[in-house]
C-alpha positions as CSV (number, residue, x, y, z in Angstrom):
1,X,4.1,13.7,5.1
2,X,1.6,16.6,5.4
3,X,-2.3,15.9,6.6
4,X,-3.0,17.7,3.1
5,X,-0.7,14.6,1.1
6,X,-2.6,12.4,2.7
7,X,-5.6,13.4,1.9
8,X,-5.0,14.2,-1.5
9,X,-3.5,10.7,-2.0
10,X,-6.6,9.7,-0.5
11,X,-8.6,11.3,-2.7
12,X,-7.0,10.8,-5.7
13,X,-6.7,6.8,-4.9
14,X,-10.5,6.5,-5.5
15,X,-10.7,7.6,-9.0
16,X,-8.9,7.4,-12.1
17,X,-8.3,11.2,-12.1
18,X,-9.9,13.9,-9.8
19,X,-9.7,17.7,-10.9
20,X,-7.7,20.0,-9.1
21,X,-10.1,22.4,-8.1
22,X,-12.3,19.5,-6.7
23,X,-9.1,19.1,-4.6
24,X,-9.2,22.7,-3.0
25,X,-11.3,24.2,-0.4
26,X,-13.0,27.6,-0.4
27,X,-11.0,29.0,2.5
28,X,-7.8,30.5,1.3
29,X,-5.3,29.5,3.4
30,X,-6.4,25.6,3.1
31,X,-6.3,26.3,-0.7
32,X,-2.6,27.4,-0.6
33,X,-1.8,24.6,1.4
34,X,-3.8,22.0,-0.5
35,X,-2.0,23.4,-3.5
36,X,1.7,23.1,-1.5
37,X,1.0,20.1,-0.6
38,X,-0.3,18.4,-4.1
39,X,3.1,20.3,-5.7
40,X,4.9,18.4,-3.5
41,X,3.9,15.2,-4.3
42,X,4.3,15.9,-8.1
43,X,8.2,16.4,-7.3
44,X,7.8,13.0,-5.4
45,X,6.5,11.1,-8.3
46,X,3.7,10.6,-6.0
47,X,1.2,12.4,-8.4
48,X,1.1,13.7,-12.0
49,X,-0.9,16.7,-13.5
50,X,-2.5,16.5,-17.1
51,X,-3.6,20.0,-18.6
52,X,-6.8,19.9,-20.6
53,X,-8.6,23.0,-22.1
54,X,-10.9,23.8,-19.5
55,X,-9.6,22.6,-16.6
56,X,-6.3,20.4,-15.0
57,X,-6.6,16.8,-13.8
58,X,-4.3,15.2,-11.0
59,X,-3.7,11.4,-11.0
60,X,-1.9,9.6,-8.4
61,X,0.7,7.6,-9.7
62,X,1.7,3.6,-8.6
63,X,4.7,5.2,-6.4
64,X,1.6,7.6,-4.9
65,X,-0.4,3.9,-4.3
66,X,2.7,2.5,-3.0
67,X,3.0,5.5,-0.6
68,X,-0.4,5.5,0.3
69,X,-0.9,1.9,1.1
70,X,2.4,2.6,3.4
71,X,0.7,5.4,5.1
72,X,-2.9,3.0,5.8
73,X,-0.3,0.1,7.0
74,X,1.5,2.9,9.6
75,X,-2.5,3.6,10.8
76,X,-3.7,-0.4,11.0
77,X,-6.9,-0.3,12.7
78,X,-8.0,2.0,9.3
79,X,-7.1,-0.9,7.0
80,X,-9.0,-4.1,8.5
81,X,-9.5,-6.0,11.6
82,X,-6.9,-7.7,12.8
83,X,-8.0,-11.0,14.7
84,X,-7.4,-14.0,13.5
85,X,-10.0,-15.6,11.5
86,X,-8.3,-18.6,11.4
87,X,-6.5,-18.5,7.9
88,X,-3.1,-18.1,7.1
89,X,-1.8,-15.7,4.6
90,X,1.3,-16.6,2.4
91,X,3.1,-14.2,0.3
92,X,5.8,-15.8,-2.1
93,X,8.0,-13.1,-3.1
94,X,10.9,-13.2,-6.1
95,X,12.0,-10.0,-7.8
96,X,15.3,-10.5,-9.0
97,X,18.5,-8.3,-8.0
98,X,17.8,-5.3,-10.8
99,X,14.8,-4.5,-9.0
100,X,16.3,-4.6,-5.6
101,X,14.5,-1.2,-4.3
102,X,11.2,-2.4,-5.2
103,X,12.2,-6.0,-3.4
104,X,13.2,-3.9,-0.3
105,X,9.8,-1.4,-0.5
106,X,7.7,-4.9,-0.5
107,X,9.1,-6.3,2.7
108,X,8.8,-3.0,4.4
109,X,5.3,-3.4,3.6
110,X,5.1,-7.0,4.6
111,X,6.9,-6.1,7.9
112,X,4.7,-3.3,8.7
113,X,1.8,-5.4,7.9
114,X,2.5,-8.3,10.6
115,X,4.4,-10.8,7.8
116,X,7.0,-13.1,9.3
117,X,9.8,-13.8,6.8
118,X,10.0,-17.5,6.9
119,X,12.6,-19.0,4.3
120,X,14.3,-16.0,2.2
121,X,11.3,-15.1,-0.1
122,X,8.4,-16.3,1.9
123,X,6.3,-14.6,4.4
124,X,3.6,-15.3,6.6
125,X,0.7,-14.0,8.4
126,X,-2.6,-14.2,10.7
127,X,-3.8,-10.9,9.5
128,X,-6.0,-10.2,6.4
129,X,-4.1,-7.8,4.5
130,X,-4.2,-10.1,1.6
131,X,-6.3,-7.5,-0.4
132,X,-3.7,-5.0,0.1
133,X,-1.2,-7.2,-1.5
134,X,-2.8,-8.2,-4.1
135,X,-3.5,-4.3,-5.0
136,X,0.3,-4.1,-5.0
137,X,0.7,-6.9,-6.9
138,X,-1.6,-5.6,-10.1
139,X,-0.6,-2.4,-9.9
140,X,3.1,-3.0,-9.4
141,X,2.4,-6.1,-12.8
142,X,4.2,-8.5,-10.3
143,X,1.9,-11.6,-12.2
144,X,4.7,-13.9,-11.6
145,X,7.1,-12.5,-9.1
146,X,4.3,-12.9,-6.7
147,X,2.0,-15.2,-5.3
148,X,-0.6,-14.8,-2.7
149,X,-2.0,-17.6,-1.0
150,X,-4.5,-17.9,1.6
151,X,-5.3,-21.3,4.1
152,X,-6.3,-22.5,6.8
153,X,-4.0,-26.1,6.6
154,X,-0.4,-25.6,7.9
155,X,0.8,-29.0,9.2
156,X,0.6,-29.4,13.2
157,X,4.8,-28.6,13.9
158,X,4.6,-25.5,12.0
159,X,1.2,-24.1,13.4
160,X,2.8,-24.6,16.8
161,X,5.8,-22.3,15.7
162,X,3.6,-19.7,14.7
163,X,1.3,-19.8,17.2
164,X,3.9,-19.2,19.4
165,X,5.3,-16.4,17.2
166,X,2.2,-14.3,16.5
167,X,0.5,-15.1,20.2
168,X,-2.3,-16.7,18.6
């Protein structure tokens, strides 16, 4: 993904719709670009335009949030600080086999985010990306294919196994 996507997913993440030509620069060449590059992520599904009278709107779309929050996972030290402030986060994850693709996206993005898979739908992790997940969770309406929980009391056996697993 282009510099430009990425910035224009950016940019469109933090408000409910941002106007195109608040989305280009003054220099030509960046305008074309800028203007390639939000195209593209129309025919992605990544973004959607809405024509008004005076001028057209862009909105990023939850595949767009999706991609975006993939893109800040790829680029960690952007997202949040990674030591260990002694919690645990646990994501309990159940989507059933018609919405395998969105199952498969989710663990990606656990994966990438440090998660451990410990028994077929749960994961595990030091690291506080629990925000993250529970963006994904509202905008994805997972209210009860999802659970996030966050603690700091994991019986001694199994805080042995992950301290050895995570280096903690």
């Amino acid at each position: 993904m282009s510099s430009n996507s990425k910035k224009i997913l950016k940019k469109l993440s933090e408000s409910p719709a941002v106007s195109i030509e608040n989305l280009k620069d003054r220099d030509t060449k960046t305008t074309y670009a800028i203007s390639r590059a939000l195209k593209n992520l129309v025919n992605e599904n990544c973004a959607e335009i809405y024509k008004s009278e005076k001028q057209n709107y862009a909105k990023i779309t939850a595949k767009g949030k999706n991609k975006l929050n993939s893109l800040l996972l790829e680029n960690r030290t952007t997202l949040v600080n990674t030591s260990w402030d002694g919690f645990w986060r646990i994501i309990l994850l159940d989507l059933p086999e018609n919405r395998k693709g969105e199952r498969e996206s989710l663990r990606y993005l656990l994966k990438k985010a440090g998660f451990v898979c410990l028994k077929n739908s749960a994961w595990i992790s030091p690291f506080p990306f629990e925000h993250l997940f529970t963006n994904i969770k509202k905008d994805l309406g997972l209210t009860t294919e999802m659970m996030i929980i966050v603690t700091e009391h994991i019986d001694e056996e199994s805080k042995k196994v992950l301290f050895q697993t995570f280096g903690k």
